[in-house]
VMD Tcl script that draws the C-alpha trace (Angstrom):
set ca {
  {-121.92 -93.37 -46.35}
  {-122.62 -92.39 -49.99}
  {-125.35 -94.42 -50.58}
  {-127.37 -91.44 -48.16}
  {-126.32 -88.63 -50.54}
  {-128.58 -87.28 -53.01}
  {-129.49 -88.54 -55.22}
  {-130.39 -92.18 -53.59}
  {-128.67 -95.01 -55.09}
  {-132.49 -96.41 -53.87}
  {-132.05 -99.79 -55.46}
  {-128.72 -100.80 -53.09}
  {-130.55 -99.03 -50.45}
  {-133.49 -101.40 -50.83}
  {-131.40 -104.29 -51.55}
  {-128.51 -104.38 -48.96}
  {-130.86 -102.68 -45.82}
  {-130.16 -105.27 -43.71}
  {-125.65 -105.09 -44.17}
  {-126.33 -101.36 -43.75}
  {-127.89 -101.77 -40.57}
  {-125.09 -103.57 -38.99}
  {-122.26 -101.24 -40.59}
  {-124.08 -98.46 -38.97}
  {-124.29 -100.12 -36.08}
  {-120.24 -101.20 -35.77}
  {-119.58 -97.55 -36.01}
  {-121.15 -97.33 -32.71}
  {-122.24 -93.14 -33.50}
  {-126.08 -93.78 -32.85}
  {-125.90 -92.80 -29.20}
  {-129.67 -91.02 -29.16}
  {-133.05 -93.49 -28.82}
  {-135.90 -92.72 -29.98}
  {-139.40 -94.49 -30.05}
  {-141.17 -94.02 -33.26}
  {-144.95 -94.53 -33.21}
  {-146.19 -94.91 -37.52}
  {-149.68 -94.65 -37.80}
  {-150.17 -95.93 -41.35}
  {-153.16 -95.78 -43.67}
  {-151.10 -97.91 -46.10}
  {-148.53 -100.68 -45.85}
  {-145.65 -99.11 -43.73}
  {-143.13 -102.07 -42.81}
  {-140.52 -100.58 -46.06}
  {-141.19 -97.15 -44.74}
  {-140.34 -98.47 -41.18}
  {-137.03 -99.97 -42.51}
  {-135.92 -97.43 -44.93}
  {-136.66 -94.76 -42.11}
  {-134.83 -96.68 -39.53}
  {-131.57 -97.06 -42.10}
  {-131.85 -93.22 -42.68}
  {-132.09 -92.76 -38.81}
  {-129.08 -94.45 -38.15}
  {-126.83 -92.79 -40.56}
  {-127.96 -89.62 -38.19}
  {-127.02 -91.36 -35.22}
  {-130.48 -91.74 -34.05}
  {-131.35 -95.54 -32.95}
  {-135.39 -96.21 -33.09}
  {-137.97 -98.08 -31.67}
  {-141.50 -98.95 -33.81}
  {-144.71 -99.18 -33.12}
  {-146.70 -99.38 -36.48}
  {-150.91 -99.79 -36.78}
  {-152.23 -102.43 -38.77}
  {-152.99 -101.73 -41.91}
  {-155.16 -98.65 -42.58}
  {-155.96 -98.60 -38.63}
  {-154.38 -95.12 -38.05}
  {-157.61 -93.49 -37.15}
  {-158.82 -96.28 -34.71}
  {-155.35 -96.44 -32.69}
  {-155.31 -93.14 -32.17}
  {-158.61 -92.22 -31.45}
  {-159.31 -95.68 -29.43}
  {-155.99 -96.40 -28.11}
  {-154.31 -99.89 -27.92}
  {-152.46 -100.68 -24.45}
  {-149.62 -101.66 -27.12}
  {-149.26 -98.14 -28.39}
  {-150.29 -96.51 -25.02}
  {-147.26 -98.74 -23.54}
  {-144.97 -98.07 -26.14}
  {-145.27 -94.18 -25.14}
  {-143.76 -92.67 -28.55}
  {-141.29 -90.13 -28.38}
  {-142.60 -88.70 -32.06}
  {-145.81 -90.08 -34.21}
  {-145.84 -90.35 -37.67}
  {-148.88 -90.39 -39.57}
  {-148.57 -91.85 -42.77}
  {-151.66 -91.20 -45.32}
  {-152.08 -90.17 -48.47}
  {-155.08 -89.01 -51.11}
  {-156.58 -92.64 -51.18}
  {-156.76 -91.82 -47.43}
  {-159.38 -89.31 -48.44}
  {-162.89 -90.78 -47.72}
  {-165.15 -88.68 -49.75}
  {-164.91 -86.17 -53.05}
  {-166.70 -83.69 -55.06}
  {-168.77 -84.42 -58.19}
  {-169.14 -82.85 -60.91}
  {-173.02 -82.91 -59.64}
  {-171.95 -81.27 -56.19}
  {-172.85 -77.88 -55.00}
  {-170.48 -74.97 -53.34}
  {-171.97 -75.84 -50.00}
  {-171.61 -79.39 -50.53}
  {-168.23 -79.17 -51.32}
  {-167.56 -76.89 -48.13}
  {-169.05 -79.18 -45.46}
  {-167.34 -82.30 -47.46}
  {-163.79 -80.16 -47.03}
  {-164.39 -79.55 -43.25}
  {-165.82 -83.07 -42.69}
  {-162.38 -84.51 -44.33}
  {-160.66 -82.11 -42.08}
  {-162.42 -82.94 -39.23}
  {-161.88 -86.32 -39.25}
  {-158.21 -85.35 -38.92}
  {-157.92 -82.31 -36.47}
  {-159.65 -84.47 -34.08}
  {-156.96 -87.16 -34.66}
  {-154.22 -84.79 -33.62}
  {-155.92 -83.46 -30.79}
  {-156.16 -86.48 -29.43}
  {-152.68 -87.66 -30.00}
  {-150.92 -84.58 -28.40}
  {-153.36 -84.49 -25.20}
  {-152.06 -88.34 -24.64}
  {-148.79 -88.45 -25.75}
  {-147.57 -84.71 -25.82}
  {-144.87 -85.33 -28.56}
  {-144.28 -83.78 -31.94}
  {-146.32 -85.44 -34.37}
  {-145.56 -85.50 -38.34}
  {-148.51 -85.75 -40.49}
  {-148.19 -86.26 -44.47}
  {-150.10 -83.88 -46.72}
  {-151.63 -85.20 -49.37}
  {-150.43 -85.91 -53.05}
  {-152.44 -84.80 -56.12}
  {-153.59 -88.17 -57.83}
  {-152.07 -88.53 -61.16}
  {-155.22 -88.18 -63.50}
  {-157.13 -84.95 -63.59}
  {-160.95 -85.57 -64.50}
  {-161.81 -82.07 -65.56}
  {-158.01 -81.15 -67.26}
  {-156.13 -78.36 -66.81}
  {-159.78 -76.77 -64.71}
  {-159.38 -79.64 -61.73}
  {-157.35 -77.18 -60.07}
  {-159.60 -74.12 -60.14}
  {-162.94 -75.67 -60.13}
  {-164.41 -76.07 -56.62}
  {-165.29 -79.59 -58.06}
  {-162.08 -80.75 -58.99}
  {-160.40 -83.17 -56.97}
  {-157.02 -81.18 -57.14}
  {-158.81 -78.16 -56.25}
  {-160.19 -80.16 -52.86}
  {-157.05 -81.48 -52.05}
  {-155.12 -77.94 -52.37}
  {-157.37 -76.83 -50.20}
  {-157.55 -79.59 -47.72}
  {-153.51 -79.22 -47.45}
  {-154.42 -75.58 -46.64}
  {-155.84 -76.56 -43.77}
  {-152.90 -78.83 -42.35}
  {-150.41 -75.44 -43.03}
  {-152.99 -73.36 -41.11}
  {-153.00 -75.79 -38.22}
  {-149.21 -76.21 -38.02}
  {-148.82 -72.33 -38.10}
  {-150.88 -72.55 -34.99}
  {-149.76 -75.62 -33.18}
  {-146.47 -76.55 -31.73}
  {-144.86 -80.20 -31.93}
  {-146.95 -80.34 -35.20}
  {-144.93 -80.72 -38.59}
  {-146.15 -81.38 -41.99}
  {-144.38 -83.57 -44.27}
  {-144.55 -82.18 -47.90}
  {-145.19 -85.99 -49.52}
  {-147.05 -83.47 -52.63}
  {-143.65 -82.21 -53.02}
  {-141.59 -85.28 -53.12}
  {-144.05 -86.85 -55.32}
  {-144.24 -84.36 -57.57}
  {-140.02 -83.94 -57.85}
  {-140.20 -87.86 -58.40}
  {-142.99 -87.68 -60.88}
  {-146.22 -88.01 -60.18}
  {-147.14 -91.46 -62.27}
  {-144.24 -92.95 -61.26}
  {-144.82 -92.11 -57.32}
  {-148.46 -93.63 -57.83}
  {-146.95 -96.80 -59.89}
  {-150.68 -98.83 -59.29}
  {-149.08 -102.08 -59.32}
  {-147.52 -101.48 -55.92}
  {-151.10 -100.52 -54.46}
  {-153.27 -102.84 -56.02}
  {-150.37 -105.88 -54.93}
  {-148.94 -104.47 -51.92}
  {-150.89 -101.66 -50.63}
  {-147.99 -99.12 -50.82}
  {-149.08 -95.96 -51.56}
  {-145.91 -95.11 -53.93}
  {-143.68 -97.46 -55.63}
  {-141.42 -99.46 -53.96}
  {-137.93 -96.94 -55.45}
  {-140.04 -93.87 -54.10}
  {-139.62 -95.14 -50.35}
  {-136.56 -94.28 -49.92}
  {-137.08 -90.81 -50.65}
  {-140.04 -90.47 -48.58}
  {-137.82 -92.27 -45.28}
  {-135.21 -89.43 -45.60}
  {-137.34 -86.80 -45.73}
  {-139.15 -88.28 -42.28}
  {-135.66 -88.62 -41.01}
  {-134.90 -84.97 -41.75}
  {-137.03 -83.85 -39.59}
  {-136.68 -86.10 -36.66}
  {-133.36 -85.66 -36.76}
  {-133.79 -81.70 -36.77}
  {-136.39 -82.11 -33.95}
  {-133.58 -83.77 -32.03}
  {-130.14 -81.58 -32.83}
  {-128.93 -83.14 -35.86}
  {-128.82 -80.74 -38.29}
  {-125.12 -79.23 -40.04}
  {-125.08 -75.88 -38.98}
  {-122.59 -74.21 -41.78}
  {-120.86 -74.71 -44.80}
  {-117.65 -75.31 -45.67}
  {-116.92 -73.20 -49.14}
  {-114.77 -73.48 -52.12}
  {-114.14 -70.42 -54.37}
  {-112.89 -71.24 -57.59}
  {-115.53 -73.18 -59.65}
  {-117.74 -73.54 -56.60}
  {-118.79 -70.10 -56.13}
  {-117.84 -68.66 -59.51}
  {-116.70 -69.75 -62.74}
  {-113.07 -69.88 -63.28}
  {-109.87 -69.61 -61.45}
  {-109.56 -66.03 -60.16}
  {-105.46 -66.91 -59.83}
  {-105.26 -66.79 -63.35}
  {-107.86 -65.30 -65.18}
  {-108.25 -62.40 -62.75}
  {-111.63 -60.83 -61.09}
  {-112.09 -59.76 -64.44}
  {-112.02 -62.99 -66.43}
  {-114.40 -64.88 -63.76}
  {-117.46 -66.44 -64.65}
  {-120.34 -64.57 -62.27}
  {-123.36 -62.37 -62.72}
  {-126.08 -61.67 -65.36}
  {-123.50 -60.90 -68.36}
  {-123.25 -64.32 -69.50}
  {-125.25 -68.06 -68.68}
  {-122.63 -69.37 -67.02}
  {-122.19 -66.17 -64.32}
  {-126.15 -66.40 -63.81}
  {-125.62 -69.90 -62.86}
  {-123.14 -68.84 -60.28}
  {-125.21 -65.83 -59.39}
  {-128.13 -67.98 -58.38}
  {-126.13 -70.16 -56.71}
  {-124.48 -67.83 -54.59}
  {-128.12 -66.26 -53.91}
  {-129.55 -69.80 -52.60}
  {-126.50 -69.81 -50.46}
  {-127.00 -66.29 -48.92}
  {-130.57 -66.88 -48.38}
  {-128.94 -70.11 -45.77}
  {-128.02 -66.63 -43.42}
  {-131.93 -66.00 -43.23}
  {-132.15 -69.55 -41.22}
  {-129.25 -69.21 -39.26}
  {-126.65 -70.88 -41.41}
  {-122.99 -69.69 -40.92}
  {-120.66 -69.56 -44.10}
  {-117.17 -70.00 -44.00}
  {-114.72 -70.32 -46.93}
  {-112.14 -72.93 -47.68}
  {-109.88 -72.31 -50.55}
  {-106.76 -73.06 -51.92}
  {-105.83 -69.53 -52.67}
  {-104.13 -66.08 -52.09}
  {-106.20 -64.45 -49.83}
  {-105.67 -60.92 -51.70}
  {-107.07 -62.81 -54.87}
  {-110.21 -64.67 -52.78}
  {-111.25 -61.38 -50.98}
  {-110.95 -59.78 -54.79}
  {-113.23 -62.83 -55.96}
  {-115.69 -62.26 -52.93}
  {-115.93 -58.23 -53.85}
  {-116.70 -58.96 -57.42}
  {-119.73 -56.41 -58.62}
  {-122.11 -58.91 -59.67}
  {-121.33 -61.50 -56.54}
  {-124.12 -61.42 -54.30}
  {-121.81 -63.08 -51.29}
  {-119.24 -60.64 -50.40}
  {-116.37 -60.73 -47.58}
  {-118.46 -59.78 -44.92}
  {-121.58 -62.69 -45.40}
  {-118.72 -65.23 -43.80}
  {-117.40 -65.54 -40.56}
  {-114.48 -67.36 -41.23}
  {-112.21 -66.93 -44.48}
  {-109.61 -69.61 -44.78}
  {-107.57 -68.56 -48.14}
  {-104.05 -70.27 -48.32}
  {-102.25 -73.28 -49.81}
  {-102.85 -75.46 -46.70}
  {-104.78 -78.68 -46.99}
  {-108.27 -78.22 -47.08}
  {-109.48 -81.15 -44.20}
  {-106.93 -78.91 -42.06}
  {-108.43 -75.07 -42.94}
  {-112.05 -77.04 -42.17}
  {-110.83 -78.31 -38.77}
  {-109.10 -75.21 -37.35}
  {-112.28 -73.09 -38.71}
  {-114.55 -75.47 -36.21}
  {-112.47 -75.00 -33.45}
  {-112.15 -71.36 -34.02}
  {-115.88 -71.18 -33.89}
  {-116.35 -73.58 -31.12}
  {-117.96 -76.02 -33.32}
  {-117.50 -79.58 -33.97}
  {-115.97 -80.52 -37.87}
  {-119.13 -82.72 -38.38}
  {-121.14 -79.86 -38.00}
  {-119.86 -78.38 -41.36}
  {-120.93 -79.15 -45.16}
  {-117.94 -79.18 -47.24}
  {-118.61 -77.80 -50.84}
  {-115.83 -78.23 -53.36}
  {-116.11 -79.13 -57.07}
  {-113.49 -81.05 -57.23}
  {-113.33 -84.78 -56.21}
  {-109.59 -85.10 -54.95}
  {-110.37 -82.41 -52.66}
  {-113.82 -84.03 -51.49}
  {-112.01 -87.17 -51.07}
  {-109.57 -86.14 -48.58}
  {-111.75 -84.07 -46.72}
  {-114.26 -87.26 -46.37}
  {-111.48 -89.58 -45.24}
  {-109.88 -87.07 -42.56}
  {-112.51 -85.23 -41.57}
  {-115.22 -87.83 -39.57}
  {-118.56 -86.86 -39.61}
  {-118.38 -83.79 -42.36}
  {-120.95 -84.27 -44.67}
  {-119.52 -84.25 -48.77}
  {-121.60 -83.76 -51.24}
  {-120.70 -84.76 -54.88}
  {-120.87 -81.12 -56.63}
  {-120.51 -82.19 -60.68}
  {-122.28 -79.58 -62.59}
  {-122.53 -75.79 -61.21}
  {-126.37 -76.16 -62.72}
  {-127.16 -78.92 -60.41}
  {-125.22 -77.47 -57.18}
  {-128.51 -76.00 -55.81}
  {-130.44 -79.39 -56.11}
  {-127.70 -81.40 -54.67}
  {-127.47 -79.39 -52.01}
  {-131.42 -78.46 -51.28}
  {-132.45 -82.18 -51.55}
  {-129.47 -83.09 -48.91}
  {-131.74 -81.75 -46.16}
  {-128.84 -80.76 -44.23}
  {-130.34 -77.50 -42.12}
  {-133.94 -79.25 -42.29}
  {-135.80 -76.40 -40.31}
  {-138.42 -77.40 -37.83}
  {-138.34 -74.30 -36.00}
  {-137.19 -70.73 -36.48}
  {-135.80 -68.90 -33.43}
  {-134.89 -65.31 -32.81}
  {-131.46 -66.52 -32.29}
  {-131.23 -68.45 -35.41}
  {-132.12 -65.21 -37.83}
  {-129.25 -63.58 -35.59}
  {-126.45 -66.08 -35.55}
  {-124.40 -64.80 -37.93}
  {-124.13 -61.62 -35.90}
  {-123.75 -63.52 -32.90}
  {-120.46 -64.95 -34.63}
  {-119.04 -61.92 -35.82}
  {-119.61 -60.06 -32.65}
  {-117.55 -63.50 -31.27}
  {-114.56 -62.22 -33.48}
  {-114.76 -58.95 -31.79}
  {-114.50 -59.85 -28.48}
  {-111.47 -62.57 -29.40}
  {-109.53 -59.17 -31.02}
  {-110.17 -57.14 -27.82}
  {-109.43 -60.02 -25.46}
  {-105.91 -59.60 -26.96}
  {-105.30 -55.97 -26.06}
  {-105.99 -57.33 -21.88}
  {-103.55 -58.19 -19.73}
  {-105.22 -59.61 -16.80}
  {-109.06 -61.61 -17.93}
  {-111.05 -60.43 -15.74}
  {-110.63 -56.82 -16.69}
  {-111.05 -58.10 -19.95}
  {-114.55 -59.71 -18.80}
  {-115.46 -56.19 -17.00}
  {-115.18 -54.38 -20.31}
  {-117.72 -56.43 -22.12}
  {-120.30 -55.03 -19.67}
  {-122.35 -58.22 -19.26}
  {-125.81 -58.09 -19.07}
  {-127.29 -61.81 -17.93}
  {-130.88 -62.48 -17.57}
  {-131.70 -66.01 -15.37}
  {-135.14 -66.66 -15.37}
  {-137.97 -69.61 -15.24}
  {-138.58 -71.28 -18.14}
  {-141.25 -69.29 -20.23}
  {-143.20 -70.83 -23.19}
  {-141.95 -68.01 -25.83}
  {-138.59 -69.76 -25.24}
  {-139.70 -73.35 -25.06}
  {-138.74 -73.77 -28.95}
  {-135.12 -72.56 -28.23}
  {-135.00 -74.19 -25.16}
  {-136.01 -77.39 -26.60}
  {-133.28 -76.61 -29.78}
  {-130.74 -76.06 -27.18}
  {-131.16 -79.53 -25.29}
  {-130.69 -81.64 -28.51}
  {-127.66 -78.96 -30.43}
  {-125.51 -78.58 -27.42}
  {-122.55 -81.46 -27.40}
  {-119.51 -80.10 -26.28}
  {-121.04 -77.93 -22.65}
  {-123.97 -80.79 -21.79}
  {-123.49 -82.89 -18.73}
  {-126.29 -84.79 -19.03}
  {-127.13 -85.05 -22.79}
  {-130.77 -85.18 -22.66}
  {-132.64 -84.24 -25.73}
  {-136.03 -82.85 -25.24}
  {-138.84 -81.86 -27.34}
  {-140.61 -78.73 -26.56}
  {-143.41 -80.66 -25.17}
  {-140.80 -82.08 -22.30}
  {-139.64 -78.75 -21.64}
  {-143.00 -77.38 -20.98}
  {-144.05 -80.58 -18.50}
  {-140.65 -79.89 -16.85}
  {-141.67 -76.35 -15.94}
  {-145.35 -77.04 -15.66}
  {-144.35 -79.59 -13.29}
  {-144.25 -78.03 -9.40}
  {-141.23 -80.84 -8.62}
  {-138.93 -79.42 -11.22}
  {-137.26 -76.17 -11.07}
  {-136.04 -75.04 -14.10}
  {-134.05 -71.64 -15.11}
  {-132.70 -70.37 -18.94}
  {-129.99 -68.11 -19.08}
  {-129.53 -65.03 -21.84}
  {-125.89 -63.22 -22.32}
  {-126.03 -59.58 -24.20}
  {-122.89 -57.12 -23.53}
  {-121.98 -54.11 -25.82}
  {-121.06 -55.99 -29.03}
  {-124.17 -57.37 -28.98}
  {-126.80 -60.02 -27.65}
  {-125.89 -63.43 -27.56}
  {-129.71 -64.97 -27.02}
  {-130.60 -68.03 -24.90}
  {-127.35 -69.27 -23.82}
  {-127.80 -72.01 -21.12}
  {-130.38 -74.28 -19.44}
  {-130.38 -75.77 -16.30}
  {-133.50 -78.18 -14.89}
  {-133.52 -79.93 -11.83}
  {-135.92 -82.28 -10.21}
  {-137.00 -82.31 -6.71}
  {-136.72 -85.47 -4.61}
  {-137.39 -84.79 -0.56}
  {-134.94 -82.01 0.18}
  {-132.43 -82.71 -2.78}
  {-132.61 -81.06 -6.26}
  {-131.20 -83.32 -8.88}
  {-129.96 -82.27 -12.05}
  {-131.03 -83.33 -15.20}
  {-129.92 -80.66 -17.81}
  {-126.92 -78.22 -17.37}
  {-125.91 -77.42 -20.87}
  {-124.39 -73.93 -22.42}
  {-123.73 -72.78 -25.97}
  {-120.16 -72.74 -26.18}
  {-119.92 -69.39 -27.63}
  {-120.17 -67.99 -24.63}
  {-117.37 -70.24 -23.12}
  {-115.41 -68.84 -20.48}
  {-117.53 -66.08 -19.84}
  {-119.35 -66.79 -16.30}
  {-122.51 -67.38 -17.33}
  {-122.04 -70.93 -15.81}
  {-121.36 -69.20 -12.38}
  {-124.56 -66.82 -13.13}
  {-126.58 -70.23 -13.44}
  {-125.10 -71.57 -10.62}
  {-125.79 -68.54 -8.21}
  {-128.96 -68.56 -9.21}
  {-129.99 -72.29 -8.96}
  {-128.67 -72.50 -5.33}
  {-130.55 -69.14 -4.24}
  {-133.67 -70.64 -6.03}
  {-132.98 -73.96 -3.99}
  {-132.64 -72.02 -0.67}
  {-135.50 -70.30 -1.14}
  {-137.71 -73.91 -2.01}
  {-135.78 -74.88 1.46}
  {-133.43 -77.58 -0.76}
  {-130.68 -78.40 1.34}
  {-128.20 -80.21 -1.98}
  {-127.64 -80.32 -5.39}
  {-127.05 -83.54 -6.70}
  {-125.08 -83.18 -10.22}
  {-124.91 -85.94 -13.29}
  {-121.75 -86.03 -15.46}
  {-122.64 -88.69 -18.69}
  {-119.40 -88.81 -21.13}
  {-120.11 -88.45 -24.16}
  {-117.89 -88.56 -27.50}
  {-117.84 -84.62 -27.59}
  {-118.49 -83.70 -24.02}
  {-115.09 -84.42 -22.18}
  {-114.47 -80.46 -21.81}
  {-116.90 -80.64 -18.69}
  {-115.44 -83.79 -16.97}
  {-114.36 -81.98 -14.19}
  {-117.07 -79.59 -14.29}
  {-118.35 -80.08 -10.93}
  {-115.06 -80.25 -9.21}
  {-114.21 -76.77 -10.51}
  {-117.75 -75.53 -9.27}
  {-117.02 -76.46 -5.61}
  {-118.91 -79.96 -5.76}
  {-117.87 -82.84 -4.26}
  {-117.82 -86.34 -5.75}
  {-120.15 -89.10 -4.36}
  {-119.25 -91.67 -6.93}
  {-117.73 -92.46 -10.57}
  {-118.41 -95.69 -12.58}
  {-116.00 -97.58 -14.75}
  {-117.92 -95.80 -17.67}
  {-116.73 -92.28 -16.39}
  {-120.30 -91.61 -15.17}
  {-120.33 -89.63 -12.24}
  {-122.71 -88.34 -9.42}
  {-121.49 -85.24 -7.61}
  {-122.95 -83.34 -4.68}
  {-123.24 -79.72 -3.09}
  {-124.25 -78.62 0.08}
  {-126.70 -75.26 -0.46}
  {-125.87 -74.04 3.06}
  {-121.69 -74.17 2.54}
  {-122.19 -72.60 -1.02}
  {-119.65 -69.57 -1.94}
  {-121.41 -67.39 -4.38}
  {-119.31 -67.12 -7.71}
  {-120.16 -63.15 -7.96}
  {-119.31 -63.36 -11.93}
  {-118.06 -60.15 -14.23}
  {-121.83 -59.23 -15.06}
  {-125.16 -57.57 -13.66}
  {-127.73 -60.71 -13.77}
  {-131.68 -59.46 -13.95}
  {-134.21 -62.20 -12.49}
}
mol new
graphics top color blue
foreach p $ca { graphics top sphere $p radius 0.5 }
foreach p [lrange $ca 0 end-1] q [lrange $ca 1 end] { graphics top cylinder $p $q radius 0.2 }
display resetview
């Protein structure tokens, strides 16, 4: 829906919440609950409704619990058996600088000042401490806004006394403990009020009537960038772009006015415009972001575009190029399934609207973003808070190379004859292991990214994952894939939970990059020798269709299972014997 596109139309937003509830709703794509705890030291029931609109357009359905008013502190350091029953799957804690209990003075010492910073820090680290050792589940904690008045001028930010000065400081100490905490995530409400404007964030009408702690248009900015992140805590980030060429990534039609007649680099404003542009969308590698090109084109004039001098992105920053005269919703869908991806995983950039318009009607799920002015490209597509990071993995910084070394493989697959020679000359390297709590972030990333290869679609926070392997019942495994293009990372999870002598699956998921590969028959050896050796006698397996996961429907089956039952939903419950097991023996050396 446009209306969730930057910028906000906040005023229909506001107005028609409740009809955009129920459209969402028809659409039927929320298919993930969550319950949302918001500890507020403000009013919070427009946050709580803009949030939950912002949710559902993710596909996210959610639960509330809010505090009182202003009784963040007490529920969470007291408890209520309201909040302790609710259990919340994520807590929000929504304060601000009025939220602040004490200041400097002008009359106030450097010591004073210190033990008033750590007291107003205090009061807060103890809050979160207590909160994760109850409810071990990522918690999201504003920092704090810069009022709008500055006592001592331009020095309020450099004088120990100044109440900027204290705040910068006290927001230091929220960064420091995030850096050290995981499940702990900061939500930059000094950024968001500052990009709004400062005096008309802190509009005192709507504190002074309401007890909001921004104006009333302001909340709808706030709600998506909460939603941002719970949505990239739970999977639903885009995970590339989808790339014009011709007044999207430079100036000017390279058809006509040649390589040399295009608009890009520091010679002129216009080519530093595009310049930057391409820069900010480089940088998107850094985080894991693939880039693919759609153009309507000759390929021998887009690769000429793409090798310009003064272009930062050149051919080989993409792993797909799709340059031809076919229709662009088309080149986007064969580029997913080339990449194993789904379509709504992609961000379509194009500057012109005819093209945006049929990609948006045939392509479901594909975010569009209105590009109108190459100056404002980078806003529109930074305040989008499509690849919203929450955590950065090994495997993110290297997924770019993981898709080009993808390519490789595909070209020497061709030059085989019989597949499992073709799987012997990757020499394979597989490591199955326990889970380990350097991996619990990935782990956690995997649960809640993988749609297609997930048989159980559980999303997990990295707080689950670590109770699942903390937990003696459970017995959990990760699987890694490297051969001799190159390492493909944390590749598949499975977790089962003990119940007298059977081990029942809860998560079997796999990146489907490494589809058709064996690493499912890796995980498989290794869960029923694991089993064996806990004196298991069955695996009980869980198939849950999904929209996106019919390509393991007959998973089981084709693993030597047998079927114990299947529901008029397509749920099914299989089961396998650990003494008749056949090990699978896949092309690969495995390392426990």
């Amino acid at each position: 829906m446009k209306c969730f596109e930057y910028p906000l139309d906040t005023g229909y937003l506001l107005r028609k919440k409740r009809a955009i509830k129920r459209e969402l709703r028809a659409q039927g794509t929320a298919n993930l609950h969550k319950k949302i705890a918001v500890l507020g030291g403000s009013t919070t029931n427009e946050v709580v409704d803009q949030l939950e609109m912002f949710l559902l357009n993710y596909g996210i359905e959610a639960e509330f619990y809010q505090s009182e008013y202003n009784q963040y502190w007490q529920d969470a350091m007291f408890g209520s058996e309201e909040l302790d029953a609710f259990a919340p799957d994520v807590i929000y804690i929504h304060t601000g600088f009025r939220n602040i209990t004490e200041f400097p003075t002008t009359a106030s010492t450097k010591q004073e000042v210190e033990e008033m910073l750590q007291a107003q820090y205090q009061h807060f680290e103890v809050m979160w401490e207590k909160l994760s050792e109850k409810f071990r589940c990522p918690i999201i904690q504003n920092n704090f806004e810069r009022p709008n008045y500055r006592l001592l001028g331009n020095k309020d930010i450099s004088d120990y006394r100044g109440r900027t000065n204290f705040i910068s400081r006290l927001n230091q100490k929220l960064y420091e403990y995030a850096q050290n905490h995981e499940n702990f995530y900061v939500n930059d409400l000094d950024y968001l009020a500052s990009d709004y404007g400062y005096a008309q964030w802190q509009d005192g009408f709507y504190w002074h009537m309401y007890k909001y702690a921004l104006c009333l248009d302001a909340i709808p900015y706030l709600a998506k960038s909460l939603a941002d992140i719970i949505k990239s805590l739970y999977g639903r980030n885009k995970k590339a772009f989808s790339l014009d060429l011709d007044n999207t990534l430079w100036g000017g039609v390279v058809g006509d006015d040649g390589v040399e007649g295009i608009a890009i680099g520091p010679e002129v404003s216009l080519g530093q415009v595009y310049e930057e542009f391409q820069n900010y969308l480089k940088a998107h590698k850094q985080i894991g972001v693939l880039l693919t090109v759609n153009s309507k084109n000759e390929m021998e004039n887009a690769m000429a575009g793409l090798k310009h001098p003064d272009g930062p992105l050149k051919p080989e920053d993409f792993v797909a190029i799709k340059a031809n005269w076919e229709n662009k919703d088309r080149n986007l869908i064969e580029t997913a399934a080339e990449l194993s991806l789904g379509a709504d995983s992609f961000v379509f950039v194009d500057d012109n609207p005819a093209e945006r318009a049929i990609v948006e009607a045939n392509v479901p799920g594909v975010s569009v973003p209105v590009m109108e002015r190459a100056e404002q490209y980078i806003r529109t597509l930074d305040h989008g808070g499509y690849f919203e990071v929450t955590t950065l993995s090994k495997d993110d910084l290297a997924r770019n190379e993981m898709y080009k070394a993808n390519a490789q493989r595909a070209v020497q697959m061709a030059s085989f004859a019989d597949y499992g020679e073709y799987l012997d000359s990757l020499e394979m390297q597989a490591t199955v292991r326990p889970f380990e709590p350097i991996y619990y972030p990935r782990i956690s990333q995997l649960t809640n990214k993988s749609n297609q290869f997930n048989l159980t679609t559980r999303r997990c926070s990295e707080a689950d994952i670590q109770n699942m392997q903390e937990n003696p019942g459970w017995l959990c495994l990760y699987g890694k894939l490297a051969d001799k293009f190159g390492d493909n990372g944390l590749v598949s999870v499975v977790a089962g939970e003990q119940q007298q002598t059977e081990l029942h699956l809860r998560l079997w998921l796999m990146s489907c990059r490494v589809l058709k590969r064996g690493m499912e028959d890796a995980m498989l050896d290794c869960l029923v020798s694991d089993a064996k050796a806990r004196g298991l006698t069955a695996l009980i397996g869980y198939y849950y269709p999904t929209a996106k996961n019919g390509m393991v429907r007959d998973f089981y089956e084709r693993m030597g299972f047998t079927r114990v039952s299947l529901a008029e939903d397509g749920s099914s419950v299989w089961r396998c014997e650990v003494s008749e097991y056949q090990p699978k023996h896949p092309h690969m050396t495995i390392t426990r």
